[in-house]
PQR file with spaces between the fields and no chain letter, atoms N, CA, C, O and H, PARSE charges and radii, in Angstrom:
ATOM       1  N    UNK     1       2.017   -7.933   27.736 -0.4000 1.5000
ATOM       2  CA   UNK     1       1.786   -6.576   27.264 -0.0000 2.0000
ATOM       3  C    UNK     1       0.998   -6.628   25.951  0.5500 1.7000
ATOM       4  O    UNK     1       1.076   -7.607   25.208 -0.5500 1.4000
ATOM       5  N    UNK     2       0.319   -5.673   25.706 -0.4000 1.5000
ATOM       6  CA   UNK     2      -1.022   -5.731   24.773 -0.0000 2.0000
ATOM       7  C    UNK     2      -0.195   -4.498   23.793  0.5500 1.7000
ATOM       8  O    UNK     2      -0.227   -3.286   24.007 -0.5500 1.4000
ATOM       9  H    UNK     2       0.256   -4.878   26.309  0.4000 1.0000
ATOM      10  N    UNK     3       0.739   -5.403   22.363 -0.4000 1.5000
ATOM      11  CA   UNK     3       0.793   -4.627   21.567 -0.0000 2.0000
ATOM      12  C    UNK     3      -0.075   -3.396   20.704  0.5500 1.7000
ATOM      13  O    UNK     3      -0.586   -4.025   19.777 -0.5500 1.4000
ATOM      14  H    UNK     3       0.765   -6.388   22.189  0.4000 1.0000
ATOM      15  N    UNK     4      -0.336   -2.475   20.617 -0.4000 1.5000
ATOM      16  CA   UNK     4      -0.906   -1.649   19.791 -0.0000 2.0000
ATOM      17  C    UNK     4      -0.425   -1.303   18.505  0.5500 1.7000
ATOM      18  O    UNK     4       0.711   -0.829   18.470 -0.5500 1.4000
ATOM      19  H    UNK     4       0.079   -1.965   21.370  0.4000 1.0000
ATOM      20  N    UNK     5      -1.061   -1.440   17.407 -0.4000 1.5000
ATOM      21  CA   UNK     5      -0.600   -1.222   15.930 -0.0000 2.0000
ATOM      22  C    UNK     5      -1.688    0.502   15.459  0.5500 1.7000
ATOM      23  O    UNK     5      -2.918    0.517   15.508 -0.5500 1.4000
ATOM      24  H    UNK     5      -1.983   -1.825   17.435  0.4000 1.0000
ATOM      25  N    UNK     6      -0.772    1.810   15.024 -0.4000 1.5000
ATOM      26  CA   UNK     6      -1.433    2.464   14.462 -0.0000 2.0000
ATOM      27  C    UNK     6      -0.483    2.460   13.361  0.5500 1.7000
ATOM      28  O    UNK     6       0.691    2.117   13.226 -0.5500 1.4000
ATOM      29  H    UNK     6       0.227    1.798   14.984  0.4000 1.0000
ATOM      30  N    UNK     7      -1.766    3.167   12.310 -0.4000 1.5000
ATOM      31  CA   UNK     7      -1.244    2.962   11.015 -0.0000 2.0000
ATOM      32  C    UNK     7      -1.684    4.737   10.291  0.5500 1.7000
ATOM      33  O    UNK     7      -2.737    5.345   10.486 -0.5500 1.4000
ATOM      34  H    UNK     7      -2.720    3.446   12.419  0.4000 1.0000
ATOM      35  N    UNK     8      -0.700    5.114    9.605 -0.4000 1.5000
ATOM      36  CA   UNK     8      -0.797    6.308    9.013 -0.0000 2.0000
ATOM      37  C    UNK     8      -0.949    6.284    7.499  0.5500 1.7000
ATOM      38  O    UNK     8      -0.272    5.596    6.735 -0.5500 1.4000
ATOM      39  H    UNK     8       0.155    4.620    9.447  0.4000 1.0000
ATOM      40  N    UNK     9      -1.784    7.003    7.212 -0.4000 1.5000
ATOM      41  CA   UNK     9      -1.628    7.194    5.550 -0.0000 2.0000
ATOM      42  C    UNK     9      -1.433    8.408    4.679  0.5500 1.7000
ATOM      43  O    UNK     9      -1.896    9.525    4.911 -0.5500 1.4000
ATOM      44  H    UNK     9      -2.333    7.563    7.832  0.4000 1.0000
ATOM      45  N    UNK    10      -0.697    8.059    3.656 -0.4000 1.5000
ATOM      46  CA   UNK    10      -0.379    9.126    2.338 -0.0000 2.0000
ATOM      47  C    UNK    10      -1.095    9.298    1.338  0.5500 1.7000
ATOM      48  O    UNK    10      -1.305    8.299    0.651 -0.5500 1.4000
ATOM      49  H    UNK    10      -0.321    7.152    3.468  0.4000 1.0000
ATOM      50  N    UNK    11      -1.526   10.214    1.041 -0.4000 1.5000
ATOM      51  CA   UNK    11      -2.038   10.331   -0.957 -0.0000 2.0000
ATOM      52  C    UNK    11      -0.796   10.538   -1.333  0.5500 1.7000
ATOM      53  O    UNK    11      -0.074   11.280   -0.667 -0.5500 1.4000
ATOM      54  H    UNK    11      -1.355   11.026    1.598  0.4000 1.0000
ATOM      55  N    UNK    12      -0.250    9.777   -2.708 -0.4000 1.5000
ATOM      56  CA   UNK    12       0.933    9.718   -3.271 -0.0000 2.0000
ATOM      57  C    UNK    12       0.476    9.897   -5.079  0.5500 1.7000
ATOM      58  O    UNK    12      -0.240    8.921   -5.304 -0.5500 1.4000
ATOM      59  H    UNK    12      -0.837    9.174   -3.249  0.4000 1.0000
ATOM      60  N    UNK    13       0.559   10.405   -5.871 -0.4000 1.5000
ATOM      61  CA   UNK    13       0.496   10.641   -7.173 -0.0000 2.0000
ATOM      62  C    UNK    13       1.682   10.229   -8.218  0.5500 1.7000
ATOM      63  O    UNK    13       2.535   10.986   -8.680 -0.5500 1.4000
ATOM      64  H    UNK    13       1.141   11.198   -5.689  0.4000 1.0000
ATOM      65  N    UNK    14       1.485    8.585   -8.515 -0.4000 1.5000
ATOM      66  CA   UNK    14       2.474    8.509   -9.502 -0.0000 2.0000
ATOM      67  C    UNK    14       2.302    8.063  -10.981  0.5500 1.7000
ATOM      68  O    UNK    14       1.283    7.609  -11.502 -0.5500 1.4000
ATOM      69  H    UNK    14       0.792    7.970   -8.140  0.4000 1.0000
ATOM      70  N    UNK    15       3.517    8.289  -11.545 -0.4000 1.5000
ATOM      71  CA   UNK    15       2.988    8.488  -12.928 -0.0000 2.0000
ATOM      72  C    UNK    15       4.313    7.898  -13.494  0.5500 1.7000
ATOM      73  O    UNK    15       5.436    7.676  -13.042 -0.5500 1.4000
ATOM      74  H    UNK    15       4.345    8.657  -11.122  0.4000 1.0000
ATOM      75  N    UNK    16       3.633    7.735  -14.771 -0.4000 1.5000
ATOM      76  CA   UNK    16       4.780    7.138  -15.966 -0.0000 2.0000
ATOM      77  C    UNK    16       3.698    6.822  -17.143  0.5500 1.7000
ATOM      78  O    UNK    16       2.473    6.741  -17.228 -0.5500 1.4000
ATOM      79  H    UNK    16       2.721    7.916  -15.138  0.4000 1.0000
ATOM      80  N    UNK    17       5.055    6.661  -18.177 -0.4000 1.5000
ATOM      81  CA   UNK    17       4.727    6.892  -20.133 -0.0000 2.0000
ATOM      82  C    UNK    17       4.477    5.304  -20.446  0.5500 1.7000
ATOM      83  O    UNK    17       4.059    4.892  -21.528 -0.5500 1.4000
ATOM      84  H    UNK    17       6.051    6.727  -18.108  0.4000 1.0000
ATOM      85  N    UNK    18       4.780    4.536  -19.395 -0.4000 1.5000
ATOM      86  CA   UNK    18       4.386    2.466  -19.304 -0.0000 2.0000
ATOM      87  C    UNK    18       2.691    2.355  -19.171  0.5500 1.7000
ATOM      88  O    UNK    18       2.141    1.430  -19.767 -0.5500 1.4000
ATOM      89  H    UNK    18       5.119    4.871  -18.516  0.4000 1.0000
ATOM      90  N    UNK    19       2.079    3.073  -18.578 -0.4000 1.5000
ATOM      91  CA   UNK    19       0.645    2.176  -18.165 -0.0000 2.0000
ATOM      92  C    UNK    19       0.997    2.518  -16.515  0.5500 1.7000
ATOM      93  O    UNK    19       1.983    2.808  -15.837 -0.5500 1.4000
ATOM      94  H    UNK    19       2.526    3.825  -18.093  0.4000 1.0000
ATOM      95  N    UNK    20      -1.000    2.208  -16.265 -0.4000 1.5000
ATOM      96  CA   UNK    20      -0.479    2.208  -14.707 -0.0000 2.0000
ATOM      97  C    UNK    20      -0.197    1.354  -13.825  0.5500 1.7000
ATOM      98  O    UNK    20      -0.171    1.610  -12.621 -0.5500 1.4000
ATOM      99  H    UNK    20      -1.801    1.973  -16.815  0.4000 1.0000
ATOM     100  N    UNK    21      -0.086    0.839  -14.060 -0.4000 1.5000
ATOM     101  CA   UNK    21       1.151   -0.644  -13.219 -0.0000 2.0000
ATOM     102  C    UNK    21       2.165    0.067  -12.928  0.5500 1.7000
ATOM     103  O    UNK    21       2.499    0.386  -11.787 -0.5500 1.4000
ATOM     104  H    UNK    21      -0.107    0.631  -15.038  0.4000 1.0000
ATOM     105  N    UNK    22       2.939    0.474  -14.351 -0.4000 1.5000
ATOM     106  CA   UNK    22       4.165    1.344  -13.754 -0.0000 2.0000
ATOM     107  C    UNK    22       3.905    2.256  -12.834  0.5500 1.7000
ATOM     108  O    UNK    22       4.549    2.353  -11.790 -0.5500 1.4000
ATOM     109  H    UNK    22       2.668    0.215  -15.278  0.4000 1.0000
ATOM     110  N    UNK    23       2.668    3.199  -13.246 -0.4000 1.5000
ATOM     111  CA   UNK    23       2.537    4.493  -12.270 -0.0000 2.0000
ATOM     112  C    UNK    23       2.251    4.272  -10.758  0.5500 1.7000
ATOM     113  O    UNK    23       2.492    5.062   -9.845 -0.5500 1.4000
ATOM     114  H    UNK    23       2.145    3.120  -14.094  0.4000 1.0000
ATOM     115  N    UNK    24       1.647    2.950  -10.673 -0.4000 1.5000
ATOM     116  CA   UNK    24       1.574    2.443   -8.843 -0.0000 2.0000
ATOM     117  C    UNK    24       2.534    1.930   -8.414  0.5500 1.7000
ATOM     118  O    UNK    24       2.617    1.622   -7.225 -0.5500 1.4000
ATOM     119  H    UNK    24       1.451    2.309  -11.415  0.4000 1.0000
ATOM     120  N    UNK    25       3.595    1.692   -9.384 -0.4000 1.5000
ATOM     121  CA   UNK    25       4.385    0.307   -9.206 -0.0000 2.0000
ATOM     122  C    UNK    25       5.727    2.039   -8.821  0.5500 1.7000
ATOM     123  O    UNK    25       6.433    1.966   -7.815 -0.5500 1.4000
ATOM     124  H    UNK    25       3.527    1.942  -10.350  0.4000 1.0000
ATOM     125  N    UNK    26       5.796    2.924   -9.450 -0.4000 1.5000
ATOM     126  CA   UNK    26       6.771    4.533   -9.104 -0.0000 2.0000
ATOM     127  C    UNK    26       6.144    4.970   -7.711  0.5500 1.7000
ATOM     128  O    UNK    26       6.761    5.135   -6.659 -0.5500 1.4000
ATOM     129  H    UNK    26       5.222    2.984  -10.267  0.4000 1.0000
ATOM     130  N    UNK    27       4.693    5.132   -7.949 -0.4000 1.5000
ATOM     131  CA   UNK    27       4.439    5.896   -6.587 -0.0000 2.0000
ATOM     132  C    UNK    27       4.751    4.804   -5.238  0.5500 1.7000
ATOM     133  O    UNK    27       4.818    5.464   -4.201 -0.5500 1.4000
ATOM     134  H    UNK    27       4.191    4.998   -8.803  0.4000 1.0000
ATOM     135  N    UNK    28       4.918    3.597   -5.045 -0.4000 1.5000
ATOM     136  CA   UNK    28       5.421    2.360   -4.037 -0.0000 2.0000
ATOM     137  C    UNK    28       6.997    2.949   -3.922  0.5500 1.7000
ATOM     138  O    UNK    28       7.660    3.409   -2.993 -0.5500 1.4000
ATOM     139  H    UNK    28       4.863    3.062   -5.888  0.4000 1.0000
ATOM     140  N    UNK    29       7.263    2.682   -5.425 -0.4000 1.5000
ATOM     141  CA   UNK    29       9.093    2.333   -5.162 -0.0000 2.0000
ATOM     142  C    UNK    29       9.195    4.019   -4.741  0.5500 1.7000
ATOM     143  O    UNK    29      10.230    4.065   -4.077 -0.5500 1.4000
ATOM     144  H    UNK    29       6.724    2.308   -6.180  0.4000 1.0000
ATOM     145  N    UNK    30       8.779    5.041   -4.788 -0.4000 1.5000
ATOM     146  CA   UNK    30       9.313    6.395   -4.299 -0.0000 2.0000
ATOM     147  C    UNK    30       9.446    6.642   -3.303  0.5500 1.7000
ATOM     148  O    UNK    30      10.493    6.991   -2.758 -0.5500 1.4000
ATOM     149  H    UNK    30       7.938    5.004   -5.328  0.4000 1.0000
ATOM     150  N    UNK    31       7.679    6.424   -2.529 -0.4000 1.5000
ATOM     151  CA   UNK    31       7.376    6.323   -0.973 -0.0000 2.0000
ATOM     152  C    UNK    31       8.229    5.534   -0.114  0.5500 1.7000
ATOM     153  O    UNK    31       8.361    5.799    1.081 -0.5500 1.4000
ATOM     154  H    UNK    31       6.828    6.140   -2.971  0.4000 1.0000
ATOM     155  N    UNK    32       8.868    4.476   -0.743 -0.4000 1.5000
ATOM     156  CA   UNK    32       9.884    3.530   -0.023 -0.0000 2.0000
ATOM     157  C    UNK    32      11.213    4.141    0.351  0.5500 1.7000
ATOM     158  O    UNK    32      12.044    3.657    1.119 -0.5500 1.4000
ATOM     159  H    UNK    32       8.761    4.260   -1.714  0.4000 1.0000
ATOM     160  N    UNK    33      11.282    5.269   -0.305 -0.4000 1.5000
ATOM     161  CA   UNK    33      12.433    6.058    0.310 -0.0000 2.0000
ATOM     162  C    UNK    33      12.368    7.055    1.237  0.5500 1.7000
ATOM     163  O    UNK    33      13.349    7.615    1.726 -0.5500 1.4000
ATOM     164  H    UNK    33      10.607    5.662   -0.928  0.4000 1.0000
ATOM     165  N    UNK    34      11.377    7.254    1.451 -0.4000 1.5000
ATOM     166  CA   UNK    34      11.315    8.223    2.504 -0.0000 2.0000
ATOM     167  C    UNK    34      10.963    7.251    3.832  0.5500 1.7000
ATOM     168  O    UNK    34      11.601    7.243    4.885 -0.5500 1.4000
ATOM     169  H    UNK    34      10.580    6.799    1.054  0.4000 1.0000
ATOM     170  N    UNK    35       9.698    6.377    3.487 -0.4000 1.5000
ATOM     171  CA   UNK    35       8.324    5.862    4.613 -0.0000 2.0000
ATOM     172  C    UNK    35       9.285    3.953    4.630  0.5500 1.7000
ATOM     173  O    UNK    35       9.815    3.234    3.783 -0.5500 1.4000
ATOM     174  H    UNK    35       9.180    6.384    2.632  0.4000 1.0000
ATOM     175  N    UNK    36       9.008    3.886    6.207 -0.4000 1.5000
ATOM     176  CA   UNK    36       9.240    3.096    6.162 -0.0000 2.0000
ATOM     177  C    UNK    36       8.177    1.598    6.568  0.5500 1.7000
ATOM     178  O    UNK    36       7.116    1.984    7.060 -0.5500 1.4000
ATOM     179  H    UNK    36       8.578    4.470    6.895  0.4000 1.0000
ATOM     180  N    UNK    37       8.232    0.583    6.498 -0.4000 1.5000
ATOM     181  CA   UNK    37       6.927   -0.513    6.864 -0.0000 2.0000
ATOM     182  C    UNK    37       5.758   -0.001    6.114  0.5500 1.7000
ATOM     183  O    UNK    37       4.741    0.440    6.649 -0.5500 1.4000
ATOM     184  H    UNK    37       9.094    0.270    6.099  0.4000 1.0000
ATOM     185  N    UNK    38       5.993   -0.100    4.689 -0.4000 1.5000
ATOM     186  CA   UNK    38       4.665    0.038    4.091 -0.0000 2.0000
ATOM     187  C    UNK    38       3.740   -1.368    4.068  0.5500 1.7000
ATOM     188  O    UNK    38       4.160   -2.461    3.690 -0.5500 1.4000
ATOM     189  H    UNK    38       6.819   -0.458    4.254  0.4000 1.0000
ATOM     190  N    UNK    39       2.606   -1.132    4.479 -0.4000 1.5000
ATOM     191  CA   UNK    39       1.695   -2.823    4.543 -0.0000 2.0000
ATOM     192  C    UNK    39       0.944   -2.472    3.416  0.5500 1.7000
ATOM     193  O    UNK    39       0.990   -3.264    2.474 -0.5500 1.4000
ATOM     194  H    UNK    39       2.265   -0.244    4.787  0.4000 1.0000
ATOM     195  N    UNK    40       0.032   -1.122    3.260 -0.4000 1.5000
ATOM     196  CA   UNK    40      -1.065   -1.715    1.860 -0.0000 2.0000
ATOM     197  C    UNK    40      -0.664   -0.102    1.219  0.5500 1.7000
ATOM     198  O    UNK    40      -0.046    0.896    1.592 -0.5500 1.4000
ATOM     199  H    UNK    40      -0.005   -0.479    4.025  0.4000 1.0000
ATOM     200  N    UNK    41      -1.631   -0.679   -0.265 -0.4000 1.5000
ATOM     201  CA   UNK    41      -1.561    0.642   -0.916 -0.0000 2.0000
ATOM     202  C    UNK    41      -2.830    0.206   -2.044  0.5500 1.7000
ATOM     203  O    UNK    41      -2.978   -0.675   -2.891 -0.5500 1.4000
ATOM     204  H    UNK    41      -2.133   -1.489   -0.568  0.4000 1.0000
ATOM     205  N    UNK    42      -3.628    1.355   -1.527 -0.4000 1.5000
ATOM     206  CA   UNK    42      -5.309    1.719   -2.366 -0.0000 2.0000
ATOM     207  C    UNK    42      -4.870    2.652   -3.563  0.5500 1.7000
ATOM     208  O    UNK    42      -4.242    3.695   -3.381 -0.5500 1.4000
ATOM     209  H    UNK    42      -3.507    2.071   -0.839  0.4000 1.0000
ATOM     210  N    UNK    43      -5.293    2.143   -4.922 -0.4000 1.5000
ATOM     211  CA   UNK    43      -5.561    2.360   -5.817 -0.0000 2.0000
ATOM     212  C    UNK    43      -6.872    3.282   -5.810  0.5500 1.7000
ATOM     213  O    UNK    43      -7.903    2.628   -5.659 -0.5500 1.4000
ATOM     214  H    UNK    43      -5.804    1.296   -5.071  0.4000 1.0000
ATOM     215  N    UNK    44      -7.047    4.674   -5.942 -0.4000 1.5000
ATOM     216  CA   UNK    44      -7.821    5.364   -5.626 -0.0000 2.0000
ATOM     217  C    UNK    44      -8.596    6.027   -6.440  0.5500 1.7000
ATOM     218  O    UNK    44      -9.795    6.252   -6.276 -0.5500 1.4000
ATOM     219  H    UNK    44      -6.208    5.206   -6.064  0.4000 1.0000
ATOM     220  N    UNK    45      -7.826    6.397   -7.458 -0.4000 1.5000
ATOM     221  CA   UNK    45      -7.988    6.960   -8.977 -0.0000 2.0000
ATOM     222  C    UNK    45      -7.050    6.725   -9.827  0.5500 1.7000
ATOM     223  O    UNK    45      -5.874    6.628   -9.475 -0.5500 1.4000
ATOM     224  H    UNK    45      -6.851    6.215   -7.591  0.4000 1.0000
ATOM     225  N    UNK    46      -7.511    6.583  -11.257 -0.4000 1.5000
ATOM     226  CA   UNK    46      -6.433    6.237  -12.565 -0.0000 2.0000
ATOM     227  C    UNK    46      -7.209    7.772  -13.590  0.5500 1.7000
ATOM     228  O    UNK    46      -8.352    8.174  -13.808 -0.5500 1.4000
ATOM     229  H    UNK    46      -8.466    6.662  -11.542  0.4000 1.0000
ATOM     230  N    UNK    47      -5.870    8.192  -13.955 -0.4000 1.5000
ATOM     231  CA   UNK    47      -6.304    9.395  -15.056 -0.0000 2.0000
ATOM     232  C    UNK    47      -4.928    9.083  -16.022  0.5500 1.7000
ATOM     233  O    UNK    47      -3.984    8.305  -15.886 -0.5500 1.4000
ATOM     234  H    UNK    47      -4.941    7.865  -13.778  0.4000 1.0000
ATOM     235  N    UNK    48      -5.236    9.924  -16.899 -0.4000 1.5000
ATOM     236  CA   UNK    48      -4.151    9.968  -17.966 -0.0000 2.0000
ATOM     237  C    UNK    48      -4.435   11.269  -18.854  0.5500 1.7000
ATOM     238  O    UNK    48      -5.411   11.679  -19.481 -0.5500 1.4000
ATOM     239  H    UNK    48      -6.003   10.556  -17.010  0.4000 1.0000
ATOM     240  N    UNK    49      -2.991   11.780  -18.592 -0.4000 1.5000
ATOM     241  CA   UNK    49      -2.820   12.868  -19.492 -0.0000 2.0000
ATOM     242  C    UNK    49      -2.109   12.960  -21.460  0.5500 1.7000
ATOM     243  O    UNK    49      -1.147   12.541  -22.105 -0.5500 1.4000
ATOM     244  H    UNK    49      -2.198   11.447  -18.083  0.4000 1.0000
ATOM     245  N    UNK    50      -3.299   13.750  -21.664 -0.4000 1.5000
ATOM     246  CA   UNK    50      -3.310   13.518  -23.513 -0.0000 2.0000
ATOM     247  C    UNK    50      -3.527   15.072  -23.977  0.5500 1.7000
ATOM     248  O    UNK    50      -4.160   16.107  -23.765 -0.5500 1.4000
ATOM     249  H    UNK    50      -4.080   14.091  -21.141  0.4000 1.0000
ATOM     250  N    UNK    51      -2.401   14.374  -24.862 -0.4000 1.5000
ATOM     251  CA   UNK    51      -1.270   15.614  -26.205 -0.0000 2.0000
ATOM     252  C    UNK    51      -2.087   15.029  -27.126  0.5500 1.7000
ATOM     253  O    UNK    51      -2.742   13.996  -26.986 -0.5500 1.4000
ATOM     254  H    UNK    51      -1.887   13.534  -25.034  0.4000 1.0000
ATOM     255  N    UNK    52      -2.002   15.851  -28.220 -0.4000 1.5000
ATOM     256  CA   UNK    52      -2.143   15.848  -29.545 -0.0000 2.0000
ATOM     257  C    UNK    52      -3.130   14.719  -29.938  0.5500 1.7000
ATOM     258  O    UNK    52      -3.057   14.280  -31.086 -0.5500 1.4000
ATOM     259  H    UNK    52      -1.470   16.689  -28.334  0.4000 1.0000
ATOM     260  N    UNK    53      -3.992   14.243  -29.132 -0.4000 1.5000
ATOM     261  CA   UNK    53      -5.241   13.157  -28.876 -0.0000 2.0000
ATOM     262  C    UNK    53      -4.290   11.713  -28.907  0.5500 1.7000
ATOM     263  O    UNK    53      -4.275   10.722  -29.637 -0.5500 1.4000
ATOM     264  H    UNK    53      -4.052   14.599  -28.199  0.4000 1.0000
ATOM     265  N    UNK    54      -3.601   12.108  -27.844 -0.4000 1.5000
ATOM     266  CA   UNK    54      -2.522   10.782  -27.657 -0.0000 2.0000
ATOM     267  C    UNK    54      -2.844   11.077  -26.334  0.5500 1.7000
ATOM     268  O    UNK    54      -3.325   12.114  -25.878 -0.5500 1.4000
ATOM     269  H    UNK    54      -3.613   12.913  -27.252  0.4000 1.0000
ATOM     270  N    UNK    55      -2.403    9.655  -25.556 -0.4000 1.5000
ATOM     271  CA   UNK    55      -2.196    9.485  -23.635 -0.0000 2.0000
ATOM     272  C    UNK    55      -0.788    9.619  -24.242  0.5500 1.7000
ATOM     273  O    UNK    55      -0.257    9.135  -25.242 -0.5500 1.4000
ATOM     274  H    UNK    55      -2.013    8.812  -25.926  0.4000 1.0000
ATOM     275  N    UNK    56      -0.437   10.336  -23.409 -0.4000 1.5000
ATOM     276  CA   UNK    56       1.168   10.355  -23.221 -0.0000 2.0000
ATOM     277  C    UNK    56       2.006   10.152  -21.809  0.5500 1.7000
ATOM     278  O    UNK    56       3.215    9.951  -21.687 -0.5500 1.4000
ATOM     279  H    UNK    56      -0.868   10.729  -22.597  0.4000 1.0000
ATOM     280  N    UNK    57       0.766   10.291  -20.542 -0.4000 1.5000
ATOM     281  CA   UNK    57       1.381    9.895  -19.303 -0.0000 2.0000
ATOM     282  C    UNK    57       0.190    9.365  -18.610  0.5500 1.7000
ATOM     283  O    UNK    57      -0.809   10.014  -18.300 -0.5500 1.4000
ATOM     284  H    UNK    57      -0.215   10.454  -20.640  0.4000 1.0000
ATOM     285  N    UNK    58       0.383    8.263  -18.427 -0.4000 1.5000
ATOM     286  CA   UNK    58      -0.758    7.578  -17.307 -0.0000 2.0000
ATOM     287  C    UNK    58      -0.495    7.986  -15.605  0.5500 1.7000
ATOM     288  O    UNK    58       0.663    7.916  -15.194 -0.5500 1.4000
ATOM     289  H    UNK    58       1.195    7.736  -18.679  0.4000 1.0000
ATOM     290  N    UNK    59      -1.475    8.359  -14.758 -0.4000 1.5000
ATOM     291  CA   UNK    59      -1.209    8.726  -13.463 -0.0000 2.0000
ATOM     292  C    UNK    59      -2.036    7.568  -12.458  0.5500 1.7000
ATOM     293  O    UNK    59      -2.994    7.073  -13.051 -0.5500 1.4000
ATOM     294  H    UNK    59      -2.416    8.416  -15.091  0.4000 1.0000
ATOM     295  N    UNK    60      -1.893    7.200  -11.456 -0.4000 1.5000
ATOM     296  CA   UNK    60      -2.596    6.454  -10.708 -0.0000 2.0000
ATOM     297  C    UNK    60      -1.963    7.434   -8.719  0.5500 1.7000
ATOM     298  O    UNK    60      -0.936    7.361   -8.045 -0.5500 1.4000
ATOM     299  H    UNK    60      -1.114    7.602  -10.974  0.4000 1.0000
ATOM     300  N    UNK    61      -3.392    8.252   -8.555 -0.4000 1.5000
ATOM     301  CA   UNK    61      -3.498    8.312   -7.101 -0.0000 2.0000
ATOM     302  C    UNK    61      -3.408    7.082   -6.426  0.5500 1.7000
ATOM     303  O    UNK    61      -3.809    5.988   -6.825 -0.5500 1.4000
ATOM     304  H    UNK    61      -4.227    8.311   -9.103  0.4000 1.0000
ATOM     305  N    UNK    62      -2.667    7.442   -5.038 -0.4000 1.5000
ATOM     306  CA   UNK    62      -2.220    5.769   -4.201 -0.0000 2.0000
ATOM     307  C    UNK    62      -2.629    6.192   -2.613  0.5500 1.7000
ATOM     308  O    UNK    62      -1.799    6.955   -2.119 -0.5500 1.4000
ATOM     309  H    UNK    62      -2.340    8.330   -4.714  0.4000 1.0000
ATOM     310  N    UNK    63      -3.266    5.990   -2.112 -0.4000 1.5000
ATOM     311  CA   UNK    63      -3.083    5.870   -0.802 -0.0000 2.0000
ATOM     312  C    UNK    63      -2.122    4.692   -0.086  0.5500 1.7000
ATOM     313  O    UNK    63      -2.401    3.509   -0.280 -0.5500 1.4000
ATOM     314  H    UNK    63      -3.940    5.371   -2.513  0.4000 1.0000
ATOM     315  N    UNK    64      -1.221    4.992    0.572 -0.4000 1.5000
ATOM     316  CA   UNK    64      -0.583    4.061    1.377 -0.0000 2.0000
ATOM     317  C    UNK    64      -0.480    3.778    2.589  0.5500 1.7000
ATOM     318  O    UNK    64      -0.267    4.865    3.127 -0.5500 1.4000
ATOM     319  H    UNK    64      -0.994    5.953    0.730  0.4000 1.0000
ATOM     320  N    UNK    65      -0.491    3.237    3.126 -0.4000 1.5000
ATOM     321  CA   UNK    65      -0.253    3.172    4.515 -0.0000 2.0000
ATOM     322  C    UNK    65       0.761    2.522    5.208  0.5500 1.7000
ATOM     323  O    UNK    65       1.095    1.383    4.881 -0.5500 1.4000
ATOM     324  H    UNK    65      -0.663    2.355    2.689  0.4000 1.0000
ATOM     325  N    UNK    66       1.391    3.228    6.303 -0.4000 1.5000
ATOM     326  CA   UNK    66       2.661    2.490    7.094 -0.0000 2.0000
ATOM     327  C    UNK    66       2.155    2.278    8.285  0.5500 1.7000
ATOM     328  O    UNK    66       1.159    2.805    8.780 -0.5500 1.4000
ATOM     329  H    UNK    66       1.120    4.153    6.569  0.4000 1.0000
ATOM     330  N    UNK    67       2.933    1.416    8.781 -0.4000 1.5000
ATOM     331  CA   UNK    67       2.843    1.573   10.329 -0.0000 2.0000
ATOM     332  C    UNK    67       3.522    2.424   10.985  0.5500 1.7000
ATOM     333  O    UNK    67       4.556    2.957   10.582 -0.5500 1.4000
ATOM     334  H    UNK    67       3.742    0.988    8.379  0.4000 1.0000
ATOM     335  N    UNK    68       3.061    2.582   11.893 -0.4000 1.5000
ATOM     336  CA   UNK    68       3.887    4.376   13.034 -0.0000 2.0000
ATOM     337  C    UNK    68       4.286    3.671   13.898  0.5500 1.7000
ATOM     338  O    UNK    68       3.538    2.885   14.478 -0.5500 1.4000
ATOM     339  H    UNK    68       2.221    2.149   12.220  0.4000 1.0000
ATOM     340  N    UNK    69       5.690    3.811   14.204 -0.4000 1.5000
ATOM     341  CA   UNK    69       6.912    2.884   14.858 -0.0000 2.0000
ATOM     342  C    UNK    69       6.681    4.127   15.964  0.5500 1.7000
ATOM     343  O    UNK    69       6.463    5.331   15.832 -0.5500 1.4000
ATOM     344  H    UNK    69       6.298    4.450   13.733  0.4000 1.0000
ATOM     345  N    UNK    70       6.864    3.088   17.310 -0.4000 1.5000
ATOM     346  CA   UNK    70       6.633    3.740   18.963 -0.0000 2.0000
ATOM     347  C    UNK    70       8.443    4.139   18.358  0.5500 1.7000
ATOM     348  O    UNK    70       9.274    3.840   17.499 -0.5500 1.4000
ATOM     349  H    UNK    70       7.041    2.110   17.417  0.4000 1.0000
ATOM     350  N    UNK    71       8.130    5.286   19.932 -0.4000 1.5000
ATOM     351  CA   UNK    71       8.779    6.454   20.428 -0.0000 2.0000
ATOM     352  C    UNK    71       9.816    5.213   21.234  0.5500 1.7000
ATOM     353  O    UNK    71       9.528    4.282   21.986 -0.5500 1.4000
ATOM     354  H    UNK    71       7.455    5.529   20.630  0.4000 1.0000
ATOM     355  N    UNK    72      10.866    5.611   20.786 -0.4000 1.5000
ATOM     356  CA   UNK    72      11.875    4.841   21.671 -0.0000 2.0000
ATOM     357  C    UNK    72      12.493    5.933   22.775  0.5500 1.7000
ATOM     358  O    UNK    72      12.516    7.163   22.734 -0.5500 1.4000
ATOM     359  H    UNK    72      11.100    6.368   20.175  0.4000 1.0000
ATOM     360  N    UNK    73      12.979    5.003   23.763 -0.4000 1.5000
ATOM     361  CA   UNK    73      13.182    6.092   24.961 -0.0000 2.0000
ATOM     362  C    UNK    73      14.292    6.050   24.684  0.5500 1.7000
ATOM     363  O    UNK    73      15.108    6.737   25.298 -0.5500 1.4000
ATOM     364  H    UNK    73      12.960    4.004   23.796  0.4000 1.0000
């Protein structure tokens, strides 16, 4: 039998006051609670939001992708 692999993807927006390591490293560990078999995750965009001419929250857009688990009978 000739396995088939499809794969689905998310835009995920995460963020944190660390840098964005942390903010890809939140938007992974979040998606992991909902999505399950995550294989990759695209770094898509990095922004950062600034107060008082300070960064005060770094953001990093994530695309991820899982695999889409067959329909069990």
């Amino acid at each position: 039998m000739n396995q088939k692999m499809v794969f689905k993807y998310l835009d995920i927006l995460g963020e944190s006051a660390n840098g964005f390591d942390a903010a890809v490293q939140n938007a992974i560990e979040e998606t992991a609670k909902t999505v399950r078999d995550i294989r990759t995750a695209e770094v898509i965009k990095l922004n950062v939001v600034v107060s008082n001419d300070k960064v005060v929250e770094y953001q990093a857009y994530v695309r991820v992708a899982f695999k889409v688990e067959e329909k069990r009978t």
